[in-house]
C-alpha positions as CSV (number, residue, x, y, z in Angstrom):
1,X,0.0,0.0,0.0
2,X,1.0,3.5,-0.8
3,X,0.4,6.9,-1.2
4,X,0.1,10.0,-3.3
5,X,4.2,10.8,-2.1
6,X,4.9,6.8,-3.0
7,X,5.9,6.0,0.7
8,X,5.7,2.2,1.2
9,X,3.3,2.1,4.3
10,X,2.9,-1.4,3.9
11,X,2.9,-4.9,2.5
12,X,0.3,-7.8,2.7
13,X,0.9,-11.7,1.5
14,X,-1.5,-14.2,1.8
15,X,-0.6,-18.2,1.4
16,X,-2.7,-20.3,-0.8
17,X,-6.0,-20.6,0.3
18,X,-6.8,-24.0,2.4
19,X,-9.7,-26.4,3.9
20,X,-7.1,-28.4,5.8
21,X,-6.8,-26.9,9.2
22,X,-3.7,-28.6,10.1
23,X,-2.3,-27.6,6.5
24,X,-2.7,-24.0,7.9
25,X,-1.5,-25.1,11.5
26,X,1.8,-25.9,10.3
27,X,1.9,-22.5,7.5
28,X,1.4,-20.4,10.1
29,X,3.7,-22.1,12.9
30,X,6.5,-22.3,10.1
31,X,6.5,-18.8,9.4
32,X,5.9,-17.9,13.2
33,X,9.3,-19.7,13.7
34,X,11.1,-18.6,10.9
35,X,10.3,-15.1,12.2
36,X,11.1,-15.5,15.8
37,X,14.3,-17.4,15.0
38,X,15.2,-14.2,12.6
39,X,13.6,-11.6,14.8
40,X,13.9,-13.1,18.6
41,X,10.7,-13.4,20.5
42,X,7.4,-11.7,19.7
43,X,5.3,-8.6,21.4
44,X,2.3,-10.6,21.2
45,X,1.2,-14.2,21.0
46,X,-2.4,-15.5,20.9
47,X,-3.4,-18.7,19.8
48,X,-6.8,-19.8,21.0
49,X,-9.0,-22.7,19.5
50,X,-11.9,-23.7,21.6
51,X,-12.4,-26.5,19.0
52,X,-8.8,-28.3,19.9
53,X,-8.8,-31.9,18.5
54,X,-12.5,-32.3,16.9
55,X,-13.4,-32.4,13.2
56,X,-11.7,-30.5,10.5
57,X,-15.2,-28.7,9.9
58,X,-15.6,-27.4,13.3
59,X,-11.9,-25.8,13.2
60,X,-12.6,-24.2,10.2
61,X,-16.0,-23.2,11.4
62,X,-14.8,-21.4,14.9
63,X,-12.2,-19.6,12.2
64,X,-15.0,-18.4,10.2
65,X,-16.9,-17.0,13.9
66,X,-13.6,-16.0,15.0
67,X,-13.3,-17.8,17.9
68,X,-10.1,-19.2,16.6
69,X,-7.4,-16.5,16.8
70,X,-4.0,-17.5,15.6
71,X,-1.9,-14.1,15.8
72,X,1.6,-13.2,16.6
73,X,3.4,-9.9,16.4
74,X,7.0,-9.1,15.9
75,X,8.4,-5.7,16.5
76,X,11.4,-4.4,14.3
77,X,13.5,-1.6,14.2
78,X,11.5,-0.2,10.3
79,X,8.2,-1.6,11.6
80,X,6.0,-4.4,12.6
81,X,5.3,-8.1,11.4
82,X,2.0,-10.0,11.9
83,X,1.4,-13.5,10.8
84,X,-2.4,-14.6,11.7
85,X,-4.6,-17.6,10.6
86,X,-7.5,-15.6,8.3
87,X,-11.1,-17.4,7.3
88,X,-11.2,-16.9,3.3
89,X,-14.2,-18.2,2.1
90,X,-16.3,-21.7,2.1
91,X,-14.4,-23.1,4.8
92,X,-11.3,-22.1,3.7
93,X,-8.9,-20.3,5.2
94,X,-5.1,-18.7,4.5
95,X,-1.8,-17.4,6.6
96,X,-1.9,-13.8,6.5
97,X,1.7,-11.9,6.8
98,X,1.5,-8.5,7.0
99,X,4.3,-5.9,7.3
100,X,3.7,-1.8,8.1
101,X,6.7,-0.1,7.9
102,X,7.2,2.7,10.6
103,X,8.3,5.0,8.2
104,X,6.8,5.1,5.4
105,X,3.4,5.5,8.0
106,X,5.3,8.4,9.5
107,X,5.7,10.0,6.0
108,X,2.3,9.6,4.7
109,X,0.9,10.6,8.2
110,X,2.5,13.8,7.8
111,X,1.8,14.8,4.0
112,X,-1.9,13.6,5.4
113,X,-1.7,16.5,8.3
114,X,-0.4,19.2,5.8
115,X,-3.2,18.0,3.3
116,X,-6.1,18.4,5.9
């Protein structure tokens, strides 16, 4: 994402879209590792799944109510990382990795302020 003055504010990846909810399990605990073992520990952590261990349908299904909340944040020097477990559509789901960049949102904040 940018803006009129072409700062980067920031960047959003999704994987391949999923119905296997230990397919997405493992996506997101990959790139949650690879990002701590780069980055060292996060800010914030939350993983909750009320529907531990039952049916593939019902994990998907407490994603699409959000009651399943997979999200970890890592703060950097430029900006921040988040990597969260996202409902898509008919009981699919995807990793979502999303980077904002500190200043590029400082830049575009301010051209914002001198535009209002």
């Amino acid at each position: 994402c940018t803006s009129i003055n072409n700062n980067i504010n920031s960047v959003l990846v999704f994987t391949e879209k999923s119905d296997s909810w230990s397919d997405l399990e493992s996506t997101y605990g990959y790139f949650k590792n690879l990002y701590a073992e780069k980055y060292g520990e996060p800010i914030s952590h939350t993983e909750t799944n009320p529907s531990a261990g039952k049916s593939n349908y019902s994990l998907m299904d407490q994603l699409k109510e959000g009651k399943a909340k997979y999200l970890t944040m890592y703060e950097l020097p430029a900006g921040t990382i988040m990597i969260s477990i996202q409902y898509s559509d008919y009981y699919k789901g995807h990793v979502a990795i999303y980077y904002s960049d500190r200043k590029g949102s400082d830049a575009n904040r301010q051209q914002y302020l001198e535009d209002i």
